[in-house]
C-alpha positions, -999 to +999 in steps of 0.1 A: -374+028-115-398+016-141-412-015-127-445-005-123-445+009-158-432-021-171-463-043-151-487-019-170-473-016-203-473-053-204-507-056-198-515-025-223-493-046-251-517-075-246-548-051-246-545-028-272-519-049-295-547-071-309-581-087-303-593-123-315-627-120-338-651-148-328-666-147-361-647-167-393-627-170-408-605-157-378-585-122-376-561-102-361-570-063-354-556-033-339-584-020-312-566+010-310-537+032-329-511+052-316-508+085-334-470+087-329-443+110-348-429+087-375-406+082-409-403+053-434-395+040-456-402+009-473-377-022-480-373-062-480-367-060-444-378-030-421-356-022-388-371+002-361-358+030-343-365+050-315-350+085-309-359+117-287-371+142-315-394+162-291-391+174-256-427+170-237-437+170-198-472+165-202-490+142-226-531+149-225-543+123-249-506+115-261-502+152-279-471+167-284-454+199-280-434+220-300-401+218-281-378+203-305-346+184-300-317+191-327-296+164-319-323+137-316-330+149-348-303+144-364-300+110-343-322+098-363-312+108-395-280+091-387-300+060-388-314+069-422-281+074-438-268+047-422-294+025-444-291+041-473-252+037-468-258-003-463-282-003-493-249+011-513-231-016-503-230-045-531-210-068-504-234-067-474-269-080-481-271-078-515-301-081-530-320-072-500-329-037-494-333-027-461-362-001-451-369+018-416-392+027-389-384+059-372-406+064-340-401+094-320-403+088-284-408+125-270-386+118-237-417+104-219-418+066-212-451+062-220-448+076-256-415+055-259-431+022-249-460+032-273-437+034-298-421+000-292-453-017-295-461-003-327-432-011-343-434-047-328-472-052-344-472-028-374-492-008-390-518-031-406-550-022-385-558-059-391-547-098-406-555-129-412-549-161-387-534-187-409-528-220-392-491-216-398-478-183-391-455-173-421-438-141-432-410-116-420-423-100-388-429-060-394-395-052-380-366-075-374-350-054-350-350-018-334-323+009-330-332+025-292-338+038-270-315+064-257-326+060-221-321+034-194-352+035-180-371+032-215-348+003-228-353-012-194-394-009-198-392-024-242-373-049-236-387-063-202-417-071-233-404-075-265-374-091-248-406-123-241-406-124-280-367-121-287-371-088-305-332-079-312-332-044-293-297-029-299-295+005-277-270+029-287-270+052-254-285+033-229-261+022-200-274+008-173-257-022-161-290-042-147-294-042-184-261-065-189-286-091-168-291-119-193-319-138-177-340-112-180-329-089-211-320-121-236-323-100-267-309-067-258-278-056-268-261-021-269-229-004-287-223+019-260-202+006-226-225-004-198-221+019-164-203-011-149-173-002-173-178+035-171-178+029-134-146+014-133-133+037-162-138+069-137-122+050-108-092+045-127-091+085-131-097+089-096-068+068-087-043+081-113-044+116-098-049+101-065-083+119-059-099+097-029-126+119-014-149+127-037-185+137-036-215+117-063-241+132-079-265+109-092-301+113-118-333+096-100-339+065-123-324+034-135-292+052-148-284+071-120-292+046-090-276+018-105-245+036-110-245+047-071-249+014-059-218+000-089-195+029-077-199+025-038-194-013-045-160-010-071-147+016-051-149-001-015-135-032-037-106-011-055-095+003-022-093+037-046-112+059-021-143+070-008-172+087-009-175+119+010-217+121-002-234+104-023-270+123-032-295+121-060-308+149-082-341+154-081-361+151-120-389+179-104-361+207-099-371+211-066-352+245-058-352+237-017-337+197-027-313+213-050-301+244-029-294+217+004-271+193-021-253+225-032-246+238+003-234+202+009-212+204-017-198+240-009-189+225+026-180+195+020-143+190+026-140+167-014-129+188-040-140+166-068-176+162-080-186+133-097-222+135-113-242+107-131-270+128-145-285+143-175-280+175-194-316+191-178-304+177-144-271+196-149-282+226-162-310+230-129-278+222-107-258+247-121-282+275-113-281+268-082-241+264-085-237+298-092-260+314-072-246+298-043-208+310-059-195+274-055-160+272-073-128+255-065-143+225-075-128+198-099-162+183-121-162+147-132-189+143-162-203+109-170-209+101-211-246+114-205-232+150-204-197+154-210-203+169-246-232+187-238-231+220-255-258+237-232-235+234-202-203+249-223-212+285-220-198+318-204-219+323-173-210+287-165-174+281-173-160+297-143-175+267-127-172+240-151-137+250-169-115+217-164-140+196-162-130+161-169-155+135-183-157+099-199-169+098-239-182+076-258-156+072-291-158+096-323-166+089-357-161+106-390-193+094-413-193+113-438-225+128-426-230+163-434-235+159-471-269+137-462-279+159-437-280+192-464-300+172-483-329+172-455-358+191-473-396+196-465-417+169-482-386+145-480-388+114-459-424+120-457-448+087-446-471+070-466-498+081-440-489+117-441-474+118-409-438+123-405-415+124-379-411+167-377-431+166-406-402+180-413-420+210-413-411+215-378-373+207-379-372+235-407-395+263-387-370+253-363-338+261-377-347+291-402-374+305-376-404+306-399-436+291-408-449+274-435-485+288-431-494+327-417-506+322-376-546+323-373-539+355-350-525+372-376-490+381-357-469+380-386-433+362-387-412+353-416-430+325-441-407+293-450-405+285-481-384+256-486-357+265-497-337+280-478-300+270-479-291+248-447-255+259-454-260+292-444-273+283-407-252+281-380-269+249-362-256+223-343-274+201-366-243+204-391-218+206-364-202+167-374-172+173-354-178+155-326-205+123-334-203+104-311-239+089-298-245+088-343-210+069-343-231+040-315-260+044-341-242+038-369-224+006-356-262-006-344-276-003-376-243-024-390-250-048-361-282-057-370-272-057-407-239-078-403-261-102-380-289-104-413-263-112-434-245-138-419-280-154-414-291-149-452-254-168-462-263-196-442-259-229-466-287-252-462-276-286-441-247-269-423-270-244-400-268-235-366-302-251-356-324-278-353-314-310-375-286-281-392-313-256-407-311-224-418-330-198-413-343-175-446-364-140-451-396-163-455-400-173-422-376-161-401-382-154-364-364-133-340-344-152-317-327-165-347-318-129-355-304-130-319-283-160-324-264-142-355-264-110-334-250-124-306-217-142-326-215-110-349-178-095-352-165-066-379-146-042-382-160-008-391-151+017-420-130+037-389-111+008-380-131+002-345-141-040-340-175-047-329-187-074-314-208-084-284-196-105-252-221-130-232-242-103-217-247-081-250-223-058-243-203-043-270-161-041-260-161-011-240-135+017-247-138+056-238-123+087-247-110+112-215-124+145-224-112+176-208-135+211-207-107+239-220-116+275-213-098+297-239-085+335-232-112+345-261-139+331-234-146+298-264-151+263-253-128+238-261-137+201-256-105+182-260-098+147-263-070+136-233-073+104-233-088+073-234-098+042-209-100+008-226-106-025-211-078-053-215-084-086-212-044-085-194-044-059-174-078-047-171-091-012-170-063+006-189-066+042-189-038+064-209-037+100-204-018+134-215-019+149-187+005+179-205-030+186-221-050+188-190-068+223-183-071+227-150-091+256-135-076+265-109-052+292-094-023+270-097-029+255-123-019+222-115-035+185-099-056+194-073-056+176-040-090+159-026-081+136+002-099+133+034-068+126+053-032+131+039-016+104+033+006+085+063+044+087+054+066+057+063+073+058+096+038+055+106+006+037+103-033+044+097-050+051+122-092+045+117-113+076+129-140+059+142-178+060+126-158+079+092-151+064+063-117+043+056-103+072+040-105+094+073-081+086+095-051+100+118-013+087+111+002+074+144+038+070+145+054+035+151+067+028+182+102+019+191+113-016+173+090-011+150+090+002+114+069+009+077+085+019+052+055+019+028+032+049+023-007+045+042+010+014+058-022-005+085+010-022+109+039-016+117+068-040+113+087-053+142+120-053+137+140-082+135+163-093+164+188-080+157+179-050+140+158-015+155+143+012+144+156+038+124+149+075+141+121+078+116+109+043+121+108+037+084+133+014+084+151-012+104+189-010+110+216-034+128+213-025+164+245-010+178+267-033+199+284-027+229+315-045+246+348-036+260+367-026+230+401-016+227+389+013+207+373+034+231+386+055+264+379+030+287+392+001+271+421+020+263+431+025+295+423-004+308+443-023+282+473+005+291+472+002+329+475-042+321+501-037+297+519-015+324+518-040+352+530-064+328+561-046+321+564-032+360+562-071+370+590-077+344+610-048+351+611-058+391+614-094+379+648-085+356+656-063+388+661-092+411+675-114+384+703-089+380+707-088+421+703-121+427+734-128+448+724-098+471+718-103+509+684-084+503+672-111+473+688-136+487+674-132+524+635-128+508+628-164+492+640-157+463+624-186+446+591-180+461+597-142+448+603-149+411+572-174+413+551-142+425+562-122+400+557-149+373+520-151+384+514-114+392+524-111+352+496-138+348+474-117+364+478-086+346+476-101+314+450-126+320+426-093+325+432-081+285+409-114+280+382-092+291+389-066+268+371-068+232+339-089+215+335-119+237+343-150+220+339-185+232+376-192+238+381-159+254+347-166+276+361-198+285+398-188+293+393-152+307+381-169+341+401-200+339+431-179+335+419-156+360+414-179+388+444-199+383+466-169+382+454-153+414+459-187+430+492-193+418+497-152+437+480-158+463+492-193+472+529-181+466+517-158+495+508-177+518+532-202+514+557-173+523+540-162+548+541-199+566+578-201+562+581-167+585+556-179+606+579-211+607+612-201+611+602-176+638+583-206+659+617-227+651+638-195+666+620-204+702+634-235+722+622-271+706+608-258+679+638-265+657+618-297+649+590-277+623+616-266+597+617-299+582+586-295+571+590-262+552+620-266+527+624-254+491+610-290+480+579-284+503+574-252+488+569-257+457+548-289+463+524-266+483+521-239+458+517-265+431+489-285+451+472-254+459+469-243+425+460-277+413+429-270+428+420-244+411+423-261+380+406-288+386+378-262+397+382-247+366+382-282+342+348-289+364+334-257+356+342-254+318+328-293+313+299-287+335+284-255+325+311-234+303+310-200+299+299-186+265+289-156+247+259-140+246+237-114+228+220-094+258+194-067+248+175-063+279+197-035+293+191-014+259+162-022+232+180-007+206+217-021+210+230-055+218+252-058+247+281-085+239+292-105+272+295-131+285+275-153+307+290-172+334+278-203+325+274-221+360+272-196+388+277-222+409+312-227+393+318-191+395+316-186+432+333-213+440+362-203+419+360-165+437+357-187+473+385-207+466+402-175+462+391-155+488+402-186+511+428-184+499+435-143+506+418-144+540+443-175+550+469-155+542+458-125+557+455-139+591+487-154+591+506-125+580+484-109+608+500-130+631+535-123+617+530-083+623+552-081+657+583-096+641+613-073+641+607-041+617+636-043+594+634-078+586+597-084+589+579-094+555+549-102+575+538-063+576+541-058+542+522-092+532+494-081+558+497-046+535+488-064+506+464-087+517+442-060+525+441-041+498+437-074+477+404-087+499+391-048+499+395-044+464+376-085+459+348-073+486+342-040+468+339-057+438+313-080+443+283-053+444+303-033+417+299-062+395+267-074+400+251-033+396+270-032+364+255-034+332+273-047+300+307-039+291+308-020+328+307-055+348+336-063+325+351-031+333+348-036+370+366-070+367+395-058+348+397-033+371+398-051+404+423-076+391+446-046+382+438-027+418+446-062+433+479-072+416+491-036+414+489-036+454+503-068+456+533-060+432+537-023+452+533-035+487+555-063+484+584-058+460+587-019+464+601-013+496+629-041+481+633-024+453+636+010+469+665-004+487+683-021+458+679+009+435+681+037+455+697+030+487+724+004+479+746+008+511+718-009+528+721-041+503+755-051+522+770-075+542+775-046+570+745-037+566+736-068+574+758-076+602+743-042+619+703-061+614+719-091+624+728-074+661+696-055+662+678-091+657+699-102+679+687-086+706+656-086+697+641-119+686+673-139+690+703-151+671+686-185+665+657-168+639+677-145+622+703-178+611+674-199+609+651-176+583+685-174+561+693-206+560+656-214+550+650-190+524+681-198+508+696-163+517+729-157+538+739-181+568+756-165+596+792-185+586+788-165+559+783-131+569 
């Protein structure tokens, strides 16, 4: 917006500004006037200013209407008492008394830019070309304009010339561009601040889907493209629309934005506009009944006083909107003294003539209308104090408090240039610059470095890019019970050089107009709890999304979180997945059912093993202990006591020793069983071949001595199968979580499977040996044939070993365990019933068969059975009773 304005208006500047004569000597003339709305007033050093006095749409030959603006008005009388206020002052340019240039700019660009140039060449229709160019220029700096677009199209020229422009409402931030605007500078934050000051608001209530409202021209489109770019960067939200309001009032334009609005799923509004812009919108805002909406007003109308009324509230109650700050000036008393014929020009011409400003107010005229209509006559003295008019209302100055610190800019920035001491200057060769030829851009220099503090307390100064240190106050639109408007001060945003946009609020203050009463929610998605993650909807904007909930191992425990966490090893996911937690572990313990009675049936065997084990200790010198090996006996039980404890080594956490010595102990002990056995079973199988003729020969071979050598060297094996094993490839612990994801399953591994089979084979040999042979033992006479009951028990010791095999390899976890334990209990309670319970049956319960009659009766039955020769031989072999004996 503006550019081709400015193109034209530059070439206008050089074509009307002033014309070389050809004739001599040479002058400077004005080809052309503009007949512009002006006050003066004369002084040592004139400053301009340009303010909106006049409203006007159409301009033929530059005339003006009669709509008047109040507040430009008295805009412009701020700047007057601002002057005379400096004048006062004995400490700030003394002896210099500064004058104005008041231009009213009519809200047209044309007539603003007109204005500009005049105050930039005067009002002298014409001077004299000296060779050296001498003198103050006609104004050293100018007070406007209130618009973007205006300030954009001055200073694009004057800016060529360094003409100190310092704006007090313009807030564009293409103006902050210092290449191209290198003598503008402004009191009011530029829209890059205001920007970030409403994004701060967004994000303290957490409002991110909103809709934006933007004026066509410099203001407005520059702030759509600074919001869309700080609010992707912020991460703060989104925009749910983003339209511009249209300067024609095109009813069709504005009634599809409002229908967007109404539909639209954002419940706050955000609109960088003007007053006119709003007031057309809001038309169409109620006759389309759009409420439920929370309003966000930029500075341009959050105090406007045309918006604050009772057909609109309904829609605009709670509004919430940035301000420029407030000043107490001490104004009012200047402005009563406003009186026709005062401030009047030394052409005439005056501003409102102020005429018009009083026909305005008191609704009169100074002369009778040529139709003869009638109407009340002013007179001139009527008493201002008596008139309700915004004029007077000084409650709330805030663009006069910008104007105020302008005109103390620009005075601050003359004085530090006027104290300059001459050899210790800022420019060439350490000059100083001085009333008598001073040119602009020195003005700029002392603008630029100026810093004070204001009557108010409030520091001014400018940064790189002319911008004055931004700070707003957070207004919020209260709508009494009495149906009054209350614009209330909630607030304020400040930019810190630590922590950046700092906004404070009192949110116990905040009106909101809503059912409720409280925060309202505008979100285009709620947001994702922990536990889950975002989820983009594709083609929608970041904020629109769906929350998908992490999947197992996995975790967030932040709110809107984009991943989910995995877990780590050894931990899992909560139920809710917003946390991770120690993964349960599972083992044989001794604490639960199983283990329990697992751990019970091994401690039983123990003590069954020792109970039989004191049994035949205590009836020793019995024919029935005596006549069964006794040796070989107590050896069996010593090792089937082995084997019942060894299995409580597979019962709790697996540790390294315990992995190492639960098999090692396991093998070995089942050896030491099974070779005690089959070493038994040899010695029947030896003594009965020695009962037949020559074989008394074999029996040698098979003595107590031999025995034990056997039993040892067979169980030496074992061992040394074992050492190999645990050297080789030990067995050790291990952390298994492929049977479960969410619990670790303690066990452990075998090491060397190699190693473990062969330990299981030498066994199973072993079994099967001793199986066969005690198979081949069966027919031996029935009451003194241990052959039967070692075939028994052999075969319920290699069923339970086959069964277990599958069993253990199906199992999972502490169940393989399980499966172990239990097959070494199945196996050594067999062995422990089949072979030493018919014994003790007799010992115990039937006594008279534990007798040397008893005896002599089994030794006639074997007698004539198997022969004498067997039954002396087996006794005298096994240590029992000899025939002398009996």
């Amino acid at each position: 917006m503006g550019t081709s304005a400015e193109r034209k208006w530059v070439f206008v500047f050089f074509f009307l500004l002033c014309s070389v004569s050809s004739s001599l000597p040479s002058f400077c003339k004005l080809r052309r006037q503009f007949h512009l709305n002006s006050m003066h007033k004369a002084g040592d050093v004139i400053l301009g200013g340009l303010f909106e006095v006049h409203y006007t749409a159409i301009f033929p030959e530059w005339t003006f209407t009669t709509d008047f603006d109040t507040l430009g008005f008295r805009h412009a009388m701020t700047m007057a008492f601002t002057i005379e206020e400096i004048n006062r002052n004995v400490h700030l340019l003394p002896n210099v008394t500064l004058g104005y240039s008041l231009y009213d700019n009519c809200g047209a660009l044309v007539i603003g830019f007109s204005s500009a140039l005049s105050l930039a060449s005067g009002r002298e229709e014409q001077f004299l070309l000296q060779e050296n160019c001498t003198g103050t220029p006609p104004v050293l700096g100018i007070v406007g304009d209130s618009y973007s677009t205006f300030s954009i199209a001055t200073s694009n020229v004057l800016g060529l010339y360094k003409m100190p422009i310092v704006s007090y409402f313009a807030t564009c931030s293409c103006l902050s561009d210092r290449h191209r605007f290198p003598s503008f500078f402004r009191t009011i934050p530029s829209d890059t601040f205001q920007v970030r000051a409403m994004i701060q608001i967004l994000k303290h209530f957490g409002w991110t889907w909103v809709g934006l409202l933007v004026s066509d021209d410099d203001y407005g489109l520059h702030v759509a493209q600074s919001f869309q770019s700080d609010l992707a960067q912020s991460g703060a939200g989104c925009l749910a629309y983003l339209e511009v309001l249209p300067w024609d009032s095109d009813s069709s334009e504005l009634r599809r934005i409002v229908h967007l609005i109404k539909t639209s799923t954002a419940r706050v509004v955000m609109v960088f506009a003007h007053e006119f812009h709003m007031i057309h919108l809001m038309e169409e805002v109620v006759k389309q009944n759009v409420t439920g909406l929370q309003w966000m007003a930029s500075e341009a109308w959050t105090a406007a006083a045309v918006l604050q009324t009772p057909r609109l509230m309904p829609y605009l109650g709670g509004t919430l909107g940035i301000a420029i700050r407030r000043g107490e000036l001490g104004l009012k008393e200047f402005l009563l003294q406003v009186r026709p014929g005062l401030h009047n020009s030394d052409d005439g011409n005056n501003m409102v003539r102020v005429h018009q400003f009083w026909e305005h107010i008191f609704q009169c005229k100074f002369r009778p209308p040529l139709d003869d209509s009638g109407g009340t006559l002013c007179t001139g003295q009527e008493d201002l104090e008596k008139v309700e008019t915004e004029f007077l209302d000084v409650s709330n100055l805030r663009p006069e408090y910008n104007i105020y610190k302008a005109v103390y800019a620009l005075a601050y920035a003359l004085d530090d240039m006027l104290r300059c001491e001459p050899g210790r200057g800022p420019f060439r060769g350490n000059s100083c610059a001085n009333l008598q030829r001073t040119e602009l851009w020195q003005l700029v220099y002392y603008l630029q470095n100026v810093n004070f503090t204001t009557s108010l307390g409030d520091r001014v100064s400018f940064d790189e890019n002319g911008d004055a240190l931004p700070i707003y106050d957070v207004m919020n639109w209260l709508w009494l019970p009495n149906g009054r408007t209350k614009v209330q001060n909630v607030g304020e945003v400040k930019k810190s050089s630590v922590k950046g946009e700092e906004l404070t609020l009192d949110e116990n203050k905040i009106f909101w107009n809503f059912e409720s009463k409280k925060v309202p929610r505008s979100v285009c998605s709620e947001s994702c709890p922990p536990g889950t993650r975002l989820a983009r909807r594709k083609g929608q904007p970041v904020c629109c999304f769906d929350c998908i909930p992490c999947s197992e191992g996995k975790m967030s425990n932040e709110t809107d979180s984009m991943e989910c966490t995995s877990c780590p090893e050894d931990f899992w996911s909560s139920p809710q997945r917003d946390l991770c937690v120690p993964k349960k572990t599972e083992f044989l313990s001794y604490h639960e059912p199983l283990g329990i009675c697992l751990t019970t049936a091994s401690l039983l065997g123990t003590f069954v093993s020792a109970v039989v084990f004191g049994i035949f200790i205590h009836h020793r010198k019995t024919p029935i202990v005596r006549a069964n090996n006794s040796e070989l006996s107590f050896h069996l039980l010593v090792s089937l006591k082995l084997c019942f404890l060894c299995s409580l080594l597979f019962i709790g956490r697996p540790r390294l020793w315990t992995c190492q010595l639960r098999h090692a102990a396991f093998g070995i002990s089942f050896v030491l069983c099974v070779s005690c056995i089959l070493v038994k079973t040899v010695v029947v199988l030896a003594v009965f071949k020695a009962s037949k003729p020559g074989g008394g020969a074999s029996l040698k071979w098979f003595g107590p001595l031999q025995q034990r050598g056997t039993v040892l060297a067979l169980t030496s094996v074992q061992a040394a199968i074992c050492t190999a094993w645990l050297v080789s490839a030990s067995p050790a612990p291990h952390k298994n979580t492929e049977y479960h994801n969410d619990k670790i399953v303690y066990e452990c591994v075998v090491g060397s499977t190699v190693g473990f089979a062969v330990l299981l084979g030498y066994i199973g040999f072993l079994a099967i040996l001793s199986f066969l042979l005690a198979f081949m033992a069966r027919n031996l006479p029935d009451n003194f044939n241990e052959a039967k009951l070692i075939t028994f028990s052999m075969l319920i010791f290699c069923a339970v070993w086959v069964a277990f095999v599958p069993a253990y390899i199906n199992s999972p976890g502490k169940y393989a365990d399980a499966v172990e334990v239990f097959a070494i209990l199945a196996s050594s309670f067999g062995l422990l019933v089949a072979l030493f319970g018919p014994k003790c049956y007799i010992i115990l319960l039937k006594p008279e068969r534990n007798t040397k009659k008893a005896i002599m009766v089994l030794l006639s039955i074997c007698d004539s059975t198997c022969g004498h020769e067997f039954f002396i031989g087996y006794n005298l072999f096994t240590g029992g009773i000899n025939h002398q004996n009996i």
